[in-house]
C-alpha positions in Angstrom: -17.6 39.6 -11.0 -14.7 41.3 -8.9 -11.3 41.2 -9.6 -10.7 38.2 -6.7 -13.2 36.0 -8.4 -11.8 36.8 -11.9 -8.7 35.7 -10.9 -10.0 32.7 -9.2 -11.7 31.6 -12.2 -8.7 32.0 -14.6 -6.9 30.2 -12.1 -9.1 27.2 -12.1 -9.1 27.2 -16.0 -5.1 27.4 -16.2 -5.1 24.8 -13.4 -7.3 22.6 -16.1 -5.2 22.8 -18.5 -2.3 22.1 -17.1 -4.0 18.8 -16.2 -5.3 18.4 -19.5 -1.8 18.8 -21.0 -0.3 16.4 -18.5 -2.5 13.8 -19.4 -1.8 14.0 -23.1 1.7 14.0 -21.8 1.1 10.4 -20.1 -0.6 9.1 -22.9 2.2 10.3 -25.2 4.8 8.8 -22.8 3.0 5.6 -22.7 2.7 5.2 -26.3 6.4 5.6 -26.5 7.7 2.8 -24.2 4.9 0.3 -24.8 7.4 -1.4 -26.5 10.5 -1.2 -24.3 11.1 -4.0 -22.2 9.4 -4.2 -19.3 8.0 -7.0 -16.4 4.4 -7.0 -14.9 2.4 -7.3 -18.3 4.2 -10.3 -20.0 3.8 -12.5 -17.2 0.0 -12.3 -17.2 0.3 -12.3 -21.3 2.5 -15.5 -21.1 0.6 -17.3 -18.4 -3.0 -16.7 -21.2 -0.8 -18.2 -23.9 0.1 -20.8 -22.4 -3.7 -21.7 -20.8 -4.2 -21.6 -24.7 -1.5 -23.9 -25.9 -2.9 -26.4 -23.5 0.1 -26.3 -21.0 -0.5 -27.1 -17.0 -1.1 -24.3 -14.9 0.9 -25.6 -11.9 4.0 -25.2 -14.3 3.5 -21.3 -14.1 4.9 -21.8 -10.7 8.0 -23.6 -12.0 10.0 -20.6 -11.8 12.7 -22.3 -14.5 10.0 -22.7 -16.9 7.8 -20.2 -16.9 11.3 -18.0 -17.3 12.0 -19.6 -20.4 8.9 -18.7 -22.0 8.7 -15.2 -20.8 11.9 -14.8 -22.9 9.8 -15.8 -25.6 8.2 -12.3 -25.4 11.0 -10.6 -23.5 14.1 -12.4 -23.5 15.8 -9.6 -21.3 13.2 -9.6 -18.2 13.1 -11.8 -15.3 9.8 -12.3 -14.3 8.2 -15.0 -12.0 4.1 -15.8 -11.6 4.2 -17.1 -8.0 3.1 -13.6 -6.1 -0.7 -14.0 -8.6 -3.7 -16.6 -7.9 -3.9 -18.6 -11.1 -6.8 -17.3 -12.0 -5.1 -14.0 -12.5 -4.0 -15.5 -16.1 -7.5 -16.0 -17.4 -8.2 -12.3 -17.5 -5.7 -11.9 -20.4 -7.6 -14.3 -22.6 -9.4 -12.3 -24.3 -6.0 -10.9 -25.6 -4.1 -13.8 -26.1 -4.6 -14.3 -29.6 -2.9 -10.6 -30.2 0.7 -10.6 -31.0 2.2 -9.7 -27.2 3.2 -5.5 -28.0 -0.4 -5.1 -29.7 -2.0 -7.0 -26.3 -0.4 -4.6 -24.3 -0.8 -1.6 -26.1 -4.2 -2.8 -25.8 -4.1 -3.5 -22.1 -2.2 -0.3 -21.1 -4.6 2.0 -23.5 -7.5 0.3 -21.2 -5.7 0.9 -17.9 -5.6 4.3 -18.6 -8.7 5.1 -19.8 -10.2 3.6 -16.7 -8.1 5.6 -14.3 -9.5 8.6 -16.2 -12.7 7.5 -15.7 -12.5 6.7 -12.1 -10.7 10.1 -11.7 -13.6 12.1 -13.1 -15.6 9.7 -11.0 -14.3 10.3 -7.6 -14.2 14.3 -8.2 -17.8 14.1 -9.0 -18.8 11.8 -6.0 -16.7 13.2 -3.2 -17.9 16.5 -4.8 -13.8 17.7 -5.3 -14.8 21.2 -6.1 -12.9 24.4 -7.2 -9.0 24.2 -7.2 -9.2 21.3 -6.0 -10.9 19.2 -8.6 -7.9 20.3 -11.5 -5.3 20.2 -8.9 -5.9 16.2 -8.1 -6.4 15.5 -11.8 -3.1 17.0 -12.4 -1.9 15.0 -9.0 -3.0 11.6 -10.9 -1.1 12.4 -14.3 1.9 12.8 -12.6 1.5 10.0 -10.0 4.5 7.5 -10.0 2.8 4.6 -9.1 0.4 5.4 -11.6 3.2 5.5 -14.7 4.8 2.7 -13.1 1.7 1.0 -13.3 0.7 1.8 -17.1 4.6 1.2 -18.3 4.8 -2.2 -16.8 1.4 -2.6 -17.6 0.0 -3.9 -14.4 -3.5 -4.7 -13.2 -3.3 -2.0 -10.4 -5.6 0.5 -13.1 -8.1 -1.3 -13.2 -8.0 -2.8 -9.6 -8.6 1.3 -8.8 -12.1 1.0 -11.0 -12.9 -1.9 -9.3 -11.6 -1.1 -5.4 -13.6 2.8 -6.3 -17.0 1.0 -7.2 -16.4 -1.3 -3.8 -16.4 2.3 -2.3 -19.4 3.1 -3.8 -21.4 0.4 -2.6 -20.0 0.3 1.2 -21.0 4.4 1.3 -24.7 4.0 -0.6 -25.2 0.7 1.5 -24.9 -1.6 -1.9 -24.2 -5.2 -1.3 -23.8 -5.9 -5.0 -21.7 -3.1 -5.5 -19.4 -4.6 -2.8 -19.4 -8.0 -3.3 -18.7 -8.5 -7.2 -16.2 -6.3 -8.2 -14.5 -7.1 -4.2 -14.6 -11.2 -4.6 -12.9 -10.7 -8.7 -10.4 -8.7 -6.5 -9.5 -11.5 -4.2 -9.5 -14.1 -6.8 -7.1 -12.4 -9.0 -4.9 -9.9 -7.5 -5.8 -10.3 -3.6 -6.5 -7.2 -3.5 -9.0 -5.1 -1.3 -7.9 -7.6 1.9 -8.5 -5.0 4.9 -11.9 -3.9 3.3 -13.2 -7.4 4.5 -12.5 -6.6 8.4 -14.8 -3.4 7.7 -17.3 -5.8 6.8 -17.1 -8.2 9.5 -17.5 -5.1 11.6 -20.6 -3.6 9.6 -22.2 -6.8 9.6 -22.4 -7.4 6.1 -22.8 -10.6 5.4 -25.0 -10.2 2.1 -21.9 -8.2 0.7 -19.7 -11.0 2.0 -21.2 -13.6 0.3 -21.6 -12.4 -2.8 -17.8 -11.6 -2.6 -17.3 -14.9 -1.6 -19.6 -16.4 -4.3 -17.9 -14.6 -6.8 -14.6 -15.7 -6.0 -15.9 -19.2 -5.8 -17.9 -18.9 -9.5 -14.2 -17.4 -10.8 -12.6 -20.4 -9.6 -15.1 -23.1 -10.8 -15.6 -21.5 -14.3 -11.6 -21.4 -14.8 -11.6 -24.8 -13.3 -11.0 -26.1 -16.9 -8.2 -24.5 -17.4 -6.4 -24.4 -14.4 -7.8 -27.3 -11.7 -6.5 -28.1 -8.5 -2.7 -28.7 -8.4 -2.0 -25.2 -9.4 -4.3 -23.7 -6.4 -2.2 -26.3 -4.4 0.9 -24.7 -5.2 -0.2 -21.2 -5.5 -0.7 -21.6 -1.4 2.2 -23.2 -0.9 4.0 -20.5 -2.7 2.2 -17.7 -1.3 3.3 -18.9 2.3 7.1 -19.6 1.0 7.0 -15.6 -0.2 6.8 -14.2 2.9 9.6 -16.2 3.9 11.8 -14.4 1.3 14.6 -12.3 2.7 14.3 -10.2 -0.2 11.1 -8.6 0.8 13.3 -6.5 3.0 14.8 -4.3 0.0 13.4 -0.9 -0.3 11.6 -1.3 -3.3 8.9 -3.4 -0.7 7.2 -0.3 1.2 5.6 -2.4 3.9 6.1 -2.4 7.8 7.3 -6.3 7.0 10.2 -4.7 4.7 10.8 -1.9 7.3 11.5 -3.6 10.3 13.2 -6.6 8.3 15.8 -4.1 6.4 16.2 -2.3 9.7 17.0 -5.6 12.0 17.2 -8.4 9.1 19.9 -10.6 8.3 20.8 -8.0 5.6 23.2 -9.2 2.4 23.4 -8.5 -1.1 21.3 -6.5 -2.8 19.1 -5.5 1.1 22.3 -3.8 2.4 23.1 -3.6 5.5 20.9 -3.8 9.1 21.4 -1.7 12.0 21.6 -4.4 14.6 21.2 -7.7 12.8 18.6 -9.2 15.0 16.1 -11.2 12.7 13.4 -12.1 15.5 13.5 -8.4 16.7 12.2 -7.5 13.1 9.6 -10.8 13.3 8.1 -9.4 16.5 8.3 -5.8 16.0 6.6 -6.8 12.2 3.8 -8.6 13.7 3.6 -6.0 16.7 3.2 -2.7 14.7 0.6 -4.5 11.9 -1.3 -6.2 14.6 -1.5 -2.7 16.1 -2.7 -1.1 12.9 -5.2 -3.3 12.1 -6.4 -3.5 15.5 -6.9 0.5 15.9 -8.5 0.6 11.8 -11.0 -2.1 13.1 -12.0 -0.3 16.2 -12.1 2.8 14.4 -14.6 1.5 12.4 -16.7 0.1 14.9 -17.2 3.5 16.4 -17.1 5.5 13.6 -20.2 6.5 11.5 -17.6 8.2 8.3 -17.7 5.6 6.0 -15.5 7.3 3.6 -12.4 8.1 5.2 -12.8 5.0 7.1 -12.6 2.6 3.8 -9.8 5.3 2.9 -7.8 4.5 6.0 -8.9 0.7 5.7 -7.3 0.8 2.0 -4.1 2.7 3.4 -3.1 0.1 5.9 -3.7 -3.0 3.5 -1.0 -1.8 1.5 1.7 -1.4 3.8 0.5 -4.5 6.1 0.5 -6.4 2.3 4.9 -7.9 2.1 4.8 -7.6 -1.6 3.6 -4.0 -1.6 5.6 -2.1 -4.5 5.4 1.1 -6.4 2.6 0.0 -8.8 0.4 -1.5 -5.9 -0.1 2.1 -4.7 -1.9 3.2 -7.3 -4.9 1.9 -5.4 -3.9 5.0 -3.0 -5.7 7.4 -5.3 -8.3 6.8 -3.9 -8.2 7.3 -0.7 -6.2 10.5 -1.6 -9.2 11.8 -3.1 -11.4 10.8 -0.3 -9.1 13.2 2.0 -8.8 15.5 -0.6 -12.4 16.1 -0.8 -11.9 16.2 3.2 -9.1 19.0 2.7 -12.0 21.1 0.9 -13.5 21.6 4.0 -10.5 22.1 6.9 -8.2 23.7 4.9 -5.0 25.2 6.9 -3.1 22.7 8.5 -5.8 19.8 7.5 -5.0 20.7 3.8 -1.1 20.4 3.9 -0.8 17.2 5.9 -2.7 15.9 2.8 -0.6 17.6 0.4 2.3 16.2 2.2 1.3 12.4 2.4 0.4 12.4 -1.4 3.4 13.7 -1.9 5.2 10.9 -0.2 3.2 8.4 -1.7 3.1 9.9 -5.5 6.1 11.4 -6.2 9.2 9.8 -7.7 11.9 9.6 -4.8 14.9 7.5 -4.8 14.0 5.5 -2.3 15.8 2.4 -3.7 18.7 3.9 -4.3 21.9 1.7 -2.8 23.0 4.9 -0.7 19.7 4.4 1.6 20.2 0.9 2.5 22.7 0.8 4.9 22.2 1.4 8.6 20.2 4.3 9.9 20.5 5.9 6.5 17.6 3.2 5.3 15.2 5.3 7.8 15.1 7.9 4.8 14.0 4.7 2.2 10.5 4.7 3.2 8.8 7.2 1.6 5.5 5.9 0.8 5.4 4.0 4.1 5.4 7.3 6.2 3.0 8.8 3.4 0.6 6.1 3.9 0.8 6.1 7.7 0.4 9.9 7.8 -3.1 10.0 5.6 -4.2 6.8 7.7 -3.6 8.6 10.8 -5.3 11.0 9.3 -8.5 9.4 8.1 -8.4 7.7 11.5 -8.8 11.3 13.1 -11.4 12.6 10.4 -13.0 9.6 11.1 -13.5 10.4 15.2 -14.4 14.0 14.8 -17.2 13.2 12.7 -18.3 10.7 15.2 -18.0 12.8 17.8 -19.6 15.8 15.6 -22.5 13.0 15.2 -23.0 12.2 18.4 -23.4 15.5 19.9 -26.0 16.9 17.0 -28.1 12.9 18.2 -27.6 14.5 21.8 -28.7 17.7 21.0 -32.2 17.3 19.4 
């Protein structure tokens, strides 16, 4: 072995176990705060509790009411249900009948074995080789989103399992692969919404109605518990969110809360606009994510790279989504590793553009800190938004080389 691959190799073992040491480092800081206060987590655990005490599920809407028994678990939290399908309180059932800190320490001990096992997942199905492969592990234990996620003990861990075996099934050409785990998606987080478009586009309609069908067994077997009023109001609430003028703080990474903070009415706690001009921030809003999802749809159309196509597709649904916040971009991992894996074989320039947009994304910047959020100084709040764009505009471009790459071997033989 010469002395370049000696090094090489202890520097892929180091790089190991510095990942391995960050994980334990996670799990340790997990375990510490599982019983701080904290939102996300208690408002699925309350919303179970209270399918089993035999209260109405249209009450979870009741913003009043459904506060006052979230303080029943944590009396310091505000909290509302409005922004989750009511089905999303089923899938806490099963740990209803734990005391609320052992359901959770349950629930956040599951998240995170999940993500590790999608992590060792994608690095073995991209084929995330080398320095690479301990690199991104190490990436994932130090995500933000990702301890944001596991603190607050949202659903965005195991949305990742379930959004990574969708990709599985849209590269390997699996309708069941897509359709179940995508239709318990839609049902109970809404997750996974731009992957749909890809398979309008791909002509999918098997994998489209079993997504479909699975949403629609979901809703019938909770039926029960939940019936129609609260599906009633869910929609009606749904629509009044993206009315709310507070999806324009910083803490919303979305081209919705860009453009809105930017040309918004502004106020207490947004800050304040550059030019106050509310229907500039409407059209320029539906403009820009009319634009996006246009060029992500065509892109696909041409494009024979599955992979970095559902990677961009994933990318643009969360910053085209109003409510998208730091947990939500967990789901970003995986397209991260999908250009990762790309990085492997570009390298240079290819390599740190990557580098730079997971950065963006992942790492914990102050983006909602009152000092961005007046004026032009908001332009340096957006973080993750630019992130995102940057590896979608990059998946976009991945996505045309190898189409072009494609067509020229077809023309050649």
């Amino acid at each position: 072995m010469s002395g370049i691959e000696q090094r090489r190799t202890l520097a892929f073992w180091l790089l190991w176990s510095v990942a391995l040491v960050l994980g334990l480092r996670m799990a340790s800081y997990q375990a510490r705060v599982v019983d701080q206060r904290a939102n996300g987590f208690v408002a699925y655990y309350t919303s179970a509790r209270l399918l089993t005490e035999g209260e109405d599920a249209v009450r979870f809407y009741d913003r009043a009411w459904f506060q006052s028994h979230i303080a029943r678990f944590e009396p310091t939290v505000l909290e509302i249900f409005s922004a989750n399908p009511p089905t999303m309180s089923v899938l806490l059932l099963p740990l209803s009948s734990l005391g609320y800190y052992e359901a959770r320490a349950v629930w956040v001990a599951f998240s995170f074995l999940v993500v590790i096992a999608t992590t060792a997942w994608l690095l073995i199905a991209l084929r995330v080789s080398g320095l690479w492969a301990p690199a991104f592990a190490a990436f994932v234990f130090l995500y933000h989103p990702l301890v944001a996620t596991l603190k607050h003990g949202q659903f965005y861990g195991l949305g990742l399992a379930l959004l990574a075996v969708v990709f599985h099934g849209y590269r390997k050409g699996s309708d069941l692969a897509i359709g179940v785990p995508l239709g318990f998606l839609l049902v109970t987080k809404t997750a996974g919404l731009m992957i749909w478009p890809l398979l309008v586009v791909g002509k999918r309609w098997r994998a489209m109605a079993l997504g479909v069908g699975v949403a629609a067994a979901t809703v019938v077997a909770s039926w029960p518990w939940i019936g129609a009023a609260a599906w009633e109001r869910y929609f009606r609430e749904a629509v009044e969110l993206t009315r709310n003028p507070l999806l324009a703080v910083t803490a919303y990474q979305t081209v919705f809360g860009f453009f809105h903070h930017l040309f918004g009415r502004g106020g207490d706690p947004i800050g304040a606009p550059v030019i106050p001009l509310p229907a500039l921030a409407t059209a320029l809003s539906a403009i820009i994510s009319g634009g996006l999802l246009i060029v992500t749809t065509l892109a696909a159309q041409r494009s024979r790279a599955s992979g970095v196509i559902f990677a961009a597709a994933v990318l643009v649904g969360l910053i085209l989504t109003p409510v998208t916040g730091e947990s939500h971009f967990t789901l970003a991992l995986l397209p991260i590793a999908v250009l990762v894996a790309e990085a492997q074989r570009h390298g240079g320039r290819y390599a740190l553009l990557v580098i730079a947009g997971a950065l963006l994304i992942g790492a914990d910047l102050p983006y909602r800190s009152t000092r961005l959020t007046v004026g032009l100084l908001a332009m340096l709040a957006y973080p993750k938004l630019y992130g995102t764009l940057l590896l979608w505009g990059l998946a976009l471009w991945t996505a045309g080389v190898e189409s072009r790459n494609s067509g020229q071997a077809a023309s050649g033989t």
